[in-house]
Each structure stands twice: as structure tokens, then as C-alpha cells.
C-alpha positions in Angstrom: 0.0 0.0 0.0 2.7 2.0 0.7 4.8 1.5 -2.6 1.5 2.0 -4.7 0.8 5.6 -2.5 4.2 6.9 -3.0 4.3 6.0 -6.6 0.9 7.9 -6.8 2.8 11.0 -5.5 5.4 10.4 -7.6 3.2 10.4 -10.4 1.6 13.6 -9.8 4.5 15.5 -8.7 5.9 14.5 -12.3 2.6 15.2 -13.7 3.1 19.3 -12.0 6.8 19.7 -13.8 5.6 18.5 -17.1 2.4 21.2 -17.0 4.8 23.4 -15.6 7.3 23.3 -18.4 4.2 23.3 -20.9 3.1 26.5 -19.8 6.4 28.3 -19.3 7.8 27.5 -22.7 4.4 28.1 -24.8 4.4 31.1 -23.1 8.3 31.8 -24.0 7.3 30.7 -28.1 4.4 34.0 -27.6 7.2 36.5 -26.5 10.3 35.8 -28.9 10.8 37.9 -31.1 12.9 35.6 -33.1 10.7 33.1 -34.8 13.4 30.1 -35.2 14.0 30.3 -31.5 10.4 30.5 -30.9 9.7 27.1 -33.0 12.4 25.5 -31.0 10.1 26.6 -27.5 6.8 25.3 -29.0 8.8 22.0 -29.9 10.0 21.4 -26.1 6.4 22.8 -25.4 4.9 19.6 -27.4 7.3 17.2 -26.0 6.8 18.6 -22.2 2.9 18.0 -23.1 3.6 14.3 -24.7 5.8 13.8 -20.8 2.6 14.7 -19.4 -0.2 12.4 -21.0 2.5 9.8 -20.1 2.7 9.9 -16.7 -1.3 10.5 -16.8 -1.6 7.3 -19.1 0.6 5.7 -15.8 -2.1 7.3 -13.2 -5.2 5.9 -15.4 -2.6 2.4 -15.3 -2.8 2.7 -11.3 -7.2 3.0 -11.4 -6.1 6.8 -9.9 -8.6 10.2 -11.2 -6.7 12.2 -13.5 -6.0 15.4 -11.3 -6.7 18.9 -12.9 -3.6 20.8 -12.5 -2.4 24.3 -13.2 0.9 25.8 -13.3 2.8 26.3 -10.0 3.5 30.1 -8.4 7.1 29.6 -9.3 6.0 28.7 -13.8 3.1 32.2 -13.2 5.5 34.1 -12.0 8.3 33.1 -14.5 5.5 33.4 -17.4 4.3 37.1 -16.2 8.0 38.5 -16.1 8.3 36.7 -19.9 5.7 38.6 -20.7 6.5 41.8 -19.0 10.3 42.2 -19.8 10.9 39.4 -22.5 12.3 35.7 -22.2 15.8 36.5 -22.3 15.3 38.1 -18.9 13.9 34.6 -17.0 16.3 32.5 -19.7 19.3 32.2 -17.2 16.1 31.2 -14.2 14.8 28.6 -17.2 18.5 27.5 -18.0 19.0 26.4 -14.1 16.1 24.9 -13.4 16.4 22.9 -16.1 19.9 21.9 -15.1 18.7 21.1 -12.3 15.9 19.3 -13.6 18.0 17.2 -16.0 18.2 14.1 -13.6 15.3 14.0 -12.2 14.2 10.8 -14.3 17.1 9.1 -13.9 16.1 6.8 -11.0 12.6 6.2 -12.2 12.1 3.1 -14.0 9.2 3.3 -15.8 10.7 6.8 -16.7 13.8 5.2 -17.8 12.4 2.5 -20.2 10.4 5.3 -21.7 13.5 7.4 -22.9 12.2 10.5 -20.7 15.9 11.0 -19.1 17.6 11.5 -22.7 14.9 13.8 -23.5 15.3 15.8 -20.3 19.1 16.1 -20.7 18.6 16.7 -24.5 16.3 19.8 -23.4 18.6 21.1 -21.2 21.5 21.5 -23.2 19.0 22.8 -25.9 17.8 26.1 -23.2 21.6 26.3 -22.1 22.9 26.5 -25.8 19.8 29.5 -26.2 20.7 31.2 -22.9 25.0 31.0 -24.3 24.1 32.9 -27.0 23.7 35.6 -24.9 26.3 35.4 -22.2 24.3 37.9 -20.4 20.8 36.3 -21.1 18.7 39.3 -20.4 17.0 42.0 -22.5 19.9 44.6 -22.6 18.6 46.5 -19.7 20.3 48.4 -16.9 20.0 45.3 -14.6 21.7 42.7 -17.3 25.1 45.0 -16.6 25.1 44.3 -13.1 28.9 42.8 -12.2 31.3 43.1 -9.3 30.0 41.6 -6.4 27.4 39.0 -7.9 29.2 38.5 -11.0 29.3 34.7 -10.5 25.7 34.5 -11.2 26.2 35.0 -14.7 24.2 37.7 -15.6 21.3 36.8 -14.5 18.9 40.1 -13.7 16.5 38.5 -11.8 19.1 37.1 -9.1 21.1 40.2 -8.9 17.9 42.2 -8.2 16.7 39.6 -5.6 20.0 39.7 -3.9 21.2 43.4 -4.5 17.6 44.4 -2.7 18.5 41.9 0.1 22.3 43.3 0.4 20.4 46.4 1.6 18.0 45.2 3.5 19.9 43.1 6.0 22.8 45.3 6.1 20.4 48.1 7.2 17.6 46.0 9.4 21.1 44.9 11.4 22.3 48.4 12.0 18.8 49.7 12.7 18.2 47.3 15.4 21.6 47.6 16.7 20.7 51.3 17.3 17.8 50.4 18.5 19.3 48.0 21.3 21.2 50.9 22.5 17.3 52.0 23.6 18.3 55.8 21.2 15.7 57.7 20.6 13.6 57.2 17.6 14.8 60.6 15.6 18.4 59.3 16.1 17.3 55.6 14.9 15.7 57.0 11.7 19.0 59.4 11.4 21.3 56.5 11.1 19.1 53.6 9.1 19.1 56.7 6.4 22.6 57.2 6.8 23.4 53.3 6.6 20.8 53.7 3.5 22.5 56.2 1.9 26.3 54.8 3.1 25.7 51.2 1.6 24.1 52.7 -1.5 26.2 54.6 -2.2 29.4 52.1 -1.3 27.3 49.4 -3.8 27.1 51.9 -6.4 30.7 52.8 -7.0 31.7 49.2 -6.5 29.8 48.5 -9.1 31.2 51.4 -11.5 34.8 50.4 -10.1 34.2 47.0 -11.1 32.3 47.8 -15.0 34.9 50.1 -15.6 37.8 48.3 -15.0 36.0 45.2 -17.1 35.5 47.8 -19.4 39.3 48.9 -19.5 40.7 45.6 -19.5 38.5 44.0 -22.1 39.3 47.6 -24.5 43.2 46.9 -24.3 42.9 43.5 -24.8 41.1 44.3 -27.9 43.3 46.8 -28.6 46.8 44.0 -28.6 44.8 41.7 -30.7 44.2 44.4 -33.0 47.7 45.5 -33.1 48.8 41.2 -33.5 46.4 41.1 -36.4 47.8 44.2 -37.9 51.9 42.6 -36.9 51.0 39.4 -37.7 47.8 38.6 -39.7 49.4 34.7 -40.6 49.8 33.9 -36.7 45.8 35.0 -36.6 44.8 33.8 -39.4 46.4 30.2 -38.1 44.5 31.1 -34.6 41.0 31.3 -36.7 41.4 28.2 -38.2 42.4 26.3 -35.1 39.1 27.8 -33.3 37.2 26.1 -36.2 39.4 23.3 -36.1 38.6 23.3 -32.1 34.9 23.2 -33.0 34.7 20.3 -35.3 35.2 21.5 -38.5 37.3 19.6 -41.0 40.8 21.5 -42.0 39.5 22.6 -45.1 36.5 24.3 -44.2 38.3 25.3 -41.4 41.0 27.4 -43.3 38.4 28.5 -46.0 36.5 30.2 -43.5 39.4 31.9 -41.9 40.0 33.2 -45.4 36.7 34.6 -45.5 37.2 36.5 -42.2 40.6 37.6 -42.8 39.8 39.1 -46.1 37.8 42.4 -43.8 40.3 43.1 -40.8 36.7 44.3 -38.6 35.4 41.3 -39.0 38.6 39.5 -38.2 38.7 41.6 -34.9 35.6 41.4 -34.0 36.0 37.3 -34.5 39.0 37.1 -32.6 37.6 39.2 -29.4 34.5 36.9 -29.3 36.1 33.6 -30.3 40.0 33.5 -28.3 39.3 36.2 -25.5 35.6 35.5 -25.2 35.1 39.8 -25.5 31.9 41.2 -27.4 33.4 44.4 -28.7 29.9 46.0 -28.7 29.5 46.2 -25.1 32.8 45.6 -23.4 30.5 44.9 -20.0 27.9 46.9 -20.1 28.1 50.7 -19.1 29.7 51.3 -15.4 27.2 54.5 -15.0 24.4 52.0 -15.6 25.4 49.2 -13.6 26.2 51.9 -10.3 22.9 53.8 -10.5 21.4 50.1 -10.6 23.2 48.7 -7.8 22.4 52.2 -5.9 18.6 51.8 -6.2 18.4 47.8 -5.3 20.3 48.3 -2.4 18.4 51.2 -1.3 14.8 49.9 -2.0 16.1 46.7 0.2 17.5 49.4 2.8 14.2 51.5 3.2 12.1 48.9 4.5 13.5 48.8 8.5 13.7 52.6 8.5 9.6 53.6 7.4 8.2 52.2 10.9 10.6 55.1 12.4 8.7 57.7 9.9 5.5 57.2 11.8 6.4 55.6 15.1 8.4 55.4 18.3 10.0 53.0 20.5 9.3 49.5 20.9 6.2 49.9 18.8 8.8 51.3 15.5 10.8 48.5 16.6 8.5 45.7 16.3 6.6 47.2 13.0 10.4 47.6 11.6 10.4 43.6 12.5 7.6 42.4 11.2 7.8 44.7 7.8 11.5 43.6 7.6 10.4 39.7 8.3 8.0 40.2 5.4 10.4 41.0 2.8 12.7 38.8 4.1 10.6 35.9 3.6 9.8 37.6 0.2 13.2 37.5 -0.8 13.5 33.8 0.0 10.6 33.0 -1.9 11.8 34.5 -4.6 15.3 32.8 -4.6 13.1 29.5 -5.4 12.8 31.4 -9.3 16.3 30.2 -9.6 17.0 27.4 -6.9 13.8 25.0 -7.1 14.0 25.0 -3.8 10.5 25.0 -2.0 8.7 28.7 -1.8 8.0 28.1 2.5 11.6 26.3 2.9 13.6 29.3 1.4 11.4 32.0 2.8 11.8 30.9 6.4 15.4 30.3 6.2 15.7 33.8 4.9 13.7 35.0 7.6 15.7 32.9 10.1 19.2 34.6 8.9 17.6 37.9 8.9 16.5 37.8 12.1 19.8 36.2 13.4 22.0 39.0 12.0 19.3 41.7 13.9 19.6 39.6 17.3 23.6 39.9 17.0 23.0 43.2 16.4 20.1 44.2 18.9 22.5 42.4 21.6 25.4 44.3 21.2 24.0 47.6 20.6 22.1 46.8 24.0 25.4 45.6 25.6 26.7 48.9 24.0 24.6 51.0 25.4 24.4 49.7 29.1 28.0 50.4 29.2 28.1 53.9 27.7 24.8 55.1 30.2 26.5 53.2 33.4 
């Protein structure tokens, strides 16, 4: 009884990822602009719906009701920013869940014999070969030329927004209730949590430009050598081409007759060169530093503002406990949204967001209490 229950949640939790994936690419196929890519999305589309009449033909199997199901919070939410701001800015999101998501048949026998574990893995590199062609793998907006500190995400806007707002919020809920442990009054609370706003901003900001701008600078006079070697030595370059194309599987020939090509217009050649041996897209070098600093100004300080509005309106432990609760609420808002990019479960991440949150304030609360007992004794 037990084996047939858990293969019947097994069933249905398969079921959800298949209407999931459905939905998100259909929707993806309605909001590219490029109509090859957009018949590749309605193909994984079919093939996500032919997953999901197979695992309902296995429920009908198992005498079990065919469940009416809709897409999850985490697909809506992923469809209505497609919709909003385009699918290359959810692409990188897509890309990871379905990396993720690429071995998630592997154990399953009935899922095995079926060839569903190929396909899955086959789909995956098909959304990570899309996403590559755009290292950045969002829409060309201010947030896709966000570097420096979360530059290991990989351009992906949607995490650097979720994380740069909660940079600023847990930096600033910390050094609020610090001040606050230190029993201050509630002018001089509001005085610093807009000075930690407006500090930490401002810090994020011209990290951000620092960091752009030196991209920028680096990635210019490394263009700028490769020009000068092409101009030196255009055989040595033209030998590099061909063992790039060599490199990616095509035969010497080909190889060396494409090199031609390209060497016969020294732009092209460049602009080959940057993109192909040092991985550089000469038309944006990173992204504009300006653009990536005013960015990383506002996250931080839309995260930042949220412990300091209770102090606009209130005083003492009343401020302090609506700071809390409005701060525990964005927290947990924060998680959830993580779960766009981890898979992990939307009440899972939340709390342990809320839980480190709160643990950085109680440090903090403590110590400006301990602080303060010292100073007034």
C-alpha cells in the first residue's frame, strides 16, 4: 500500500513539472521575437505535453482520477516577467532549473524505459545552448550590466535584483536594530538607518562602476593587442582562426576557407577574434559602469528603506516591532523568490531567509544593547 501511495505522489509531482514546463515554454514561443527560436520553445512545449499524457496514461494504469492541474506560483511568475520584460530576462532562471531538472528521471524506472531522461538532458542543453548565446541572457537592460560583487551568477537580472535588494536590506535591518538595542531615541534611529541607506548605497554603487569600468578597461586593451597582432602578424591570426574552427569540429578545409573569408575584412577578423580567443563582445565591453552603479544604488536602497519607514511614523518598541515584522516580510519575500532560480520550496527558502535575517538583527540588537548599558553606566 505504501509503494503504490508513493508511486501515486510520484506520479503527480511529475505530472506538475511537465504542465509546468508546458506552460512556461508556450508562453516563452508567444514572447520571442525571433521566430526560429520560438519554433524550437513550441517544440519542447509539445514534447513537455507528450511527458505529461504519459505519466497521466501511468495514473489511469494505477485506477487513480486524473488530477486537474495548473501551473505552480514559481511557472506564473516566470510566465508574467516573460511577458513583461521578455524571455531573455527569465532565460538564465529557465536554464538552471532545467539543469537542475536534468536528472530528475534518472532513477525512475518506468521513466527510464520510456526514454524520458535523454529527452530531459537533451532539453537542457537545448535552453543552455539558447541562454550562451547571450552570455548575459537578459534584454539589454540596466539590470543585465550588473557585475562586481554578484558576477558569478552570470548575468542573471533577476538574481542580482533579488539579492542586491537583500544586500540592503539586511545590512540596514542589522544596523537599525543595533541602534535600537542601544534603547536611542527614535529621531536618532531614523537618522542612522538613512545614513546606513544612503552609506551602503552609495558604497554598492561605485563598486559597481569600479568594477564595470575596469571590465571595461581591460577588455578595451585587450582588444586593442589583438588588434595591433592582427595588424603585426595577420598569418599567426589567421592560423589562430582556423584552429578555433578546427577546435569546433570543422574539417581542415572548411576550417582554413572560413578563416580566409574572415581575414579578407580586418573588422570582421577583430571582432571574430575578441568573441572567439578572449571570449570579449566588442559592442558592449560589460555593459556601461554609469548604468550598472545607478542600478546597484537603487536595489540596495529599495532593500535598505524597508526597516527605516516604521521610524517615519512611530516610536520606540512599537517602531521596533513594525520595523520587524515589515522587515520579516520582505525577508521571507526575498527567500521566496530565490526558489525562481534554486527550485527550492517557496516556504523552505522564505523561512530560512527570515531565520538569517533575524539572526543578524539579534547579534546586532544584543550588542548595541550591551553597547549601550556600558556607555549610560
Amino acid at each position: 500500500m505504501s509503494d503504490r501511495r508513493n508511486s501515486q505522489v510520484r506520479y503527480r509531482t511529475n505530472l506538475q513539472g511537465e504542465v509546468d514546463g508546458a506552460a512556461l515554454y508556450r508562453t516563452l514561443a508567444k514572447t520571442e521575437k525571433n521566430p526560429d527560436i520560438a519554433k524550437v520553445y513550441d517544440k519542447l512545449a509539445s514534447i513537455e505535453e507528450a511527458h505529461a499524457e504519459f505519466w497521466k496514461s501511468r495514473m489511469r494504469e494505477s485506477g487513480r482520477r486524473i488530477p486537474s492541474l495548473r501551473p505552480g506560483m514559481r511557472t506564473r511568475i516566470l510566465r508574467w516577467l516573460a511577458r513583461r520584460f521578455g524571455p531573455q530576462f527569465v532565460l538564465p532562471t529557465v536554464d538552471t532549473l532545467e539543469q537542475i531538472d536534468s536528472g530528475q528521471y534518472d532513477t525512475q524506472a518506468d521513466a527510464v524505459a520510456a526514454g524520458l531522461p535523454s529527452m530531459e538532458r537533451s532539453h537542457a542543453r537545448i535552453i543552455e545552448a539558447i541562454a550562451g548565446s547571450d552570455p548575459r541572457g537578459v534584454m539589454g537592460g540596466m539590470l543585465a550590466r550588473l557585475e562586481g560583487r554578484h558576477r558569478g551568477l552570470g548575468g542573471n537580472a533577476l538574481r542580482a535584483a533579488v539579492l542586491g535588494a537583500n544586500d540592503g536590506l539586511c545590512s540596514n535591518l542589522s544596523l537599525v536594530m543595533g541602534v535600537a538595542g542601544a534603547a536611542l531615541g527614535a529621531q536618532a534611529i531614523l537618522v542612522t538607518g538613512l545614513a546606513g541607506l544612503l552609506a551602503g548605497a552609495c558604497s554598492m554603487a561605485l563598486g559597481e562602476w569600479l568594477s564595470v569600468n575596469t571590465a571595461r578597461e581591460s577588455y578595451r586593451l585587450q582588444t586593442e593587442v589583438e588588434a595591433a597582432e592582427l595588424a603585426i602578424v595577420p598569418d599567426e591570426e589567421k592560423e589562430e582562426l582556423e584552429l578555433i574552427y578546427r577546435a569546433k569540429g570543422l574539417p581542415k578545409e572548411q576550417a582554413e576557407a572560413l578563416a580566409d573569408r574572415l581575414m579578407a575584412n580586418k573588422d570582421t577578423a577583430l571582432d571574430t577574434l575578441a568573441r572567439e580567443e578572449l571570449g570579449i563582445d566588442p559592442d558592449h565591453l560589460g555593459g556601461s559602469p554609469w548604468t550598472a552603479g545607478m542600478t546597484s544604488f537603487f536595489l540596495f536602497a529599495i532593500g535598505a528603506i524597508f526597516p527605516v519607514i516604521p521610524f517615519f511614523f512611530a516610536t520606540g518598541i512599537r517602531a521596533t516591532v513594525v520595523s520587524l515584522v515589515l522587515s520579516g516580510a520582505v525577508l521571507f519575500l526575498i527567500g521566496a523568490g530565490t526558489t525562481l532560480f534554486t527550485g527550492r520550496a517557496i516556504l523552505f527558502s522564505g523561512v530560512r531567509q527570515l531565520l538569517i535575517g533575524f539572526v543578524a538583527a539579534a547579534v546586532t540588537f544584543a550588542m548595541g544593547h550591551l553597547v549601550g548599558i556600558v556607555i549610560s553606566s
